[in-house]
C-alpha positions in Angstrom: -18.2 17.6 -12.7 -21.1 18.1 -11.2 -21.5 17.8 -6.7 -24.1 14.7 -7.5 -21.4 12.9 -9.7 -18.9 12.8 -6.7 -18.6 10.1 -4.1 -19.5 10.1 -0.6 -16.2 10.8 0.9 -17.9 10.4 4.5 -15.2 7.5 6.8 -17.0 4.4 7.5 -14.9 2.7 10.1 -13.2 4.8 12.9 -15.6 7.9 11.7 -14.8 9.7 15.1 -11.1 10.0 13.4 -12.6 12.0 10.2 -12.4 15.6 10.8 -14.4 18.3 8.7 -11.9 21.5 9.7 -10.7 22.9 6.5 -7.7 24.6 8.6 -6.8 20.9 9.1 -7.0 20.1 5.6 -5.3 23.0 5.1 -2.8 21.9 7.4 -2.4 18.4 6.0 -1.7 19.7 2.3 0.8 23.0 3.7 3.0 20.2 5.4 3.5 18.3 2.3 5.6 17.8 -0.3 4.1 14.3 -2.8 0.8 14.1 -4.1 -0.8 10.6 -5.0 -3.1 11.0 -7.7 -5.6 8.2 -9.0 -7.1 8.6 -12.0 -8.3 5.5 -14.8 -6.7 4.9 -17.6 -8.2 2.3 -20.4 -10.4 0.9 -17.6 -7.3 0.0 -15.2 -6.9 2.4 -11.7 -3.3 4.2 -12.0 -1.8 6.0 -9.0 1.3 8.7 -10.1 2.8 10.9 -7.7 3.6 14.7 -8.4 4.8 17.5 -6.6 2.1 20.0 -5.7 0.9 23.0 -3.7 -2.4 24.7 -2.4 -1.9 27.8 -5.0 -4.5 30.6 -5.7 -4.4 31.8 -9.3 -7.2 34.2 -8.7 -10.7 32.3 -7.7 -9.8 31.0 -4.4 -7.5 27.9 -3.5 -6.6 25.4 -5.7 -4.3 22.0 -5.3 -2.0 22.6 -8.2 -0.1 19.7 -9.5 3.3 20.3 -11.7 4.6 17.7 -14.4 5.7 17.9 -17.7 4.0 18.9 -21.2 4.5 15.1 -22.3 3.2 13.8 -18.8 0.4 11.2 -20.0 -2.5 12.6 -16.8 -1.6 16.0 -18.4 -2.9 14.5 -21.7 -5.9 12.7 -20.3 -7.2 15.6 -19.1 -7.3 17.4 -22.3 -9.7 20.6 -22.5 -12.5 19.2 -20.8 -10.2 17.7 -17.8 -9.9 14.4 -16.2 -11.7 12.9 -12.8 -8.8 12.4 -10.3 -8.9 11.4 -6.6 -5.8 13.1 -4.7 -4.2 12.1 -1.2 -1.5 13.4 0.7 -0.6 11.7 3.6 1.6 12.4 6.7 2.9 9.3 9.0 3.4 10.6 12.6 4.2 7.5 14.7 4.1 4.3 15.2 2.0 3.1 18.7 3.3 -0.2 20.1 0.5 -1.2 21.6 1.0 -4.9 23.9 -0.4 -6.8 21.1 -0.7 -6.4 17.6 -4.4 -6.5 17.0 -4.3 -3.0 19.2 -1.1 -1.8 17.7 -1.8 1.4 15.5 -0.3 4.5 13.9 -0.5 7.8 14.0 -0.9 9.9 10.6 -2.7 12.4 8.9 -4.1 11.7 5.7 -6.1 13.6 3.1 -8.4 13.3 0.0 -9.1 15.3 -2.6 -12.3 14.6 -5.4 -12.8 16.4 -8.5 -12.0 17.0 -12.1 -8.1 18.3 -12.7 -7.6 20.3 -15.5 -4.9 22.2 -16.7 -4.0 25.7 -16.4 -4.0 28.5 -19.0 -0.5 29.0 -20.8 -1.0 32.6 -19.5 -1.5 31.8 -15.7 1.5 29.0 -15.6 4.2 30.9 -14.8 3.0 32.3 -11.8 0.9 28.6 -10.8 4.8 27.3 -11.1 6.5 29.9 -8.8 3.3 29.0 -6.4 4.6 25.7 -6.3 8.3 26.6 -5.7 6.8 28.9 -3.1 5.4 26.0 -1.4 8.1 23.4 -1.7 11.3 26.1 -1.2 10.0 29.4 0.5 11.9 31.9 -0.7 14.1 30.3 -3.4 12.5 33.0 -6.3 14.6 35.6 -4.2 17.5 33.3 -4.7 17.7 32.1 -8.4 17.0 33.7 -12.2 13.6 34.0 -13.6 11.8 31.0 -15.7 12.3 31.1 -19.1 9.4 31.3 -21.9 11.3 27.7 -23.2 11.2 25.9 -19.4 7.7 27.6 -18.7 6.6 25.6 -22.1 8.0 22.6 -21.0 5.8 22.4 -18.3 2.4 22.0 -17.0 0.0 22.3 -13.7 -3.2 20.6 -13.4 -5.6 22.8 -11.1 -8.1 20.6 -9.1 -10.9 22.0 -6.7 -10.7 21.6 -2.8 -14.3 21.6 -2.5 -14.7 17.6 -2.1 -12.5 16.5 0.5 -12.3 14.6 3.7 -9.3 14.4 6.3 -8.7 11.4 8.7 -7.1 12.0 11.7 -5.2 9.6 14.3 -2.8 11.8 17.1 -3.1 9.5 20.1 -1.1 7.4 22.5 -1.6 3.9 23.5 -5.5 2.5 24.0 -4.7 -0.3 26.6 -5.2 -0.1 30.3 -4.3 -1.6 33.5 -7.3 -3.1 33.4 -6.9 -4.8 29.9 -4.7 -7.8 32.1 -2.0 -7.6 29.6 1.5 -7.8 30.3 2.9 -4.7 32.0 6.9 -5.7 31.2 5.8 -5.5 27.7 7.3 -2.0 26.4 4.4 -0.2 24.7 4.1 3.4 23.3 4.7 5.6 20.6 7.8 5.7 18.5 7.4 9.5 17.0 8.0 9.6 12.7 8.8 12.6 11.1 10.2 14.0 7.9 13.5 15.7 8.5 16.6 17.2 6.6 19.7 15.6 6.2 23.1 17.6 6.0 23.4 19.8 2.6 25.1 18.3 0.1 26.6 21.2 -1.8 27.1 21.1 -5.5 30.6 20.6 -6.7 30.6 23.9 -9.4 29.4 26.2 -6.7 31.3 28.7 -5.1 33.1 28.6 -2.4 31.4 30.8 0.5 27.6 30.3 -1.5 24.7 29.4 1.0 21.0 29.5 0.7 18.5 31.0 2.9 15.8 29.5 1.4 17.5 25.7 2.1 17.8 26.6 5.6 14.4 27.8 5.9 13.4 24.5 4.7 15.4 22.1 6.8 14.4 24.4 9.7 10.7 24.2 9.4 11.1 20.3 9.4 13.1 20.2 12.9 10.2 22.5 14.1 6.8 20.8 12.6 8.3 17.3 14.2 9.4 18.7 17.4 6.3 20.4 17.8 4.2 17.2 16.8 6.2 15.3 19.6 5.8 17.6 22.4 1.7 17.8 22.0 1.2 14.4 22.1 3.1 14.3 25.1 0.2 15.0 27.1 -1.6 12.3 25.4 0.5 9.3 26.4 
């Protein structure tokens, strides 16, 4: 797909909220866990999510998107691959503003533009452990390797980061003193986050088995919201 066949992915409303950092986009695809992907199918606009990762198989980073070998955007895409548009979003508050015309959120959201297509049998395996990497650091440590039969079963779809645009909203409350508005109204922002619950532990595992890996996970969630919260503190 060539640059000229791409849309303008340039925000037309609120463009002051579009930011062109790729360490943000980086950011904004690192911290997540769903992808939505768009793509058309017999003329109609279908949205699927998938688990995915920011991967590198060897010729710089790649969004890499994991489903299975009977997956129906798997067999769009073919050999020649199939136009998809990708977001990932992230929903950091909601801001109760003192009326509902100013009342906003806070998020940060992502797009991704290009043509998907699927990765080589002989580059899969590692494309999958990329993904575990991103969704459960450390779990390869912790568990057996794939087999040839459950590496078969599976596929990635490898699309481009070149076309994207991230929009941007980590802010508190517009309205002023000034605005006249009613100052016993409660107004602010009500911090959202995705956190871990307890562990739920299988019921055939062994008594005294932990994971390392789990923690890491449920502990990098308590830290990216606590750290969200404390720098817009300042803001408010």
């Amino acid at each position: 797909m060539s640059e000229s066949a791409l849309p303008s992915l340039t925000v037309r409303r609120l463009r002051e909220r579009q930011n062109d950092d790729p360490a943000v986009l980086r950011e904004v695809l690192d911290e997540g866990y769903v992808a939505h992907v768009g793509f058309v199918r017999d003329g109609f606009p279908l949205v699927l999510p998938f688990l995915y990762a920011v991967g590198d198989l060897g010729e710089g980073p790649v969004l890499l998107l994991h489903g299975s070998t009977g997956g129906g955007l798997f067999l769009d895409a073919g050999a020649e691959g199939v136009p998809v548009s990708v977001t990932v979003t992230h929903l950091d508050g909601i801001v109760f503003s003192r009326s509902t015309f100013d009342s906003s959120a806070n998020y940060r959201s992502a797009m991704v533009v290009g043509r998907a297509t699927v990765v080589s049998a002989e580059q899969r395996r590692e494309a999958l452990w990329q993904i575990s990497d991103h969704l459960m650091p450390g779990r390869r440590a912790e568990v057996r390797e794939m087999t040839k039969k459950e590496v078969s079963a599976t596929h990635v779809l490898s699309v481009p980061l070149e076309h994207a645009s991230v929009k941007v909203r980590f802010a508190g409350v517009g309205d002023t003193v000034e605005d006249g508005e009613d100052l016993s109204v409660w107004a602010g922002v009500l911090p959202v986050a995705l956190r871990a619950g307890a562990p739920l532990t299988s019921p055939i595992t062994e008594d005294g088995a932990d994971s390392a890996s789990m923690h890491t996970v449920a502990e990098r969630l308590d830290r990216l919201a606590a750290d969200r919260e404390e720098r817009l503190r300042p803001l408010m």
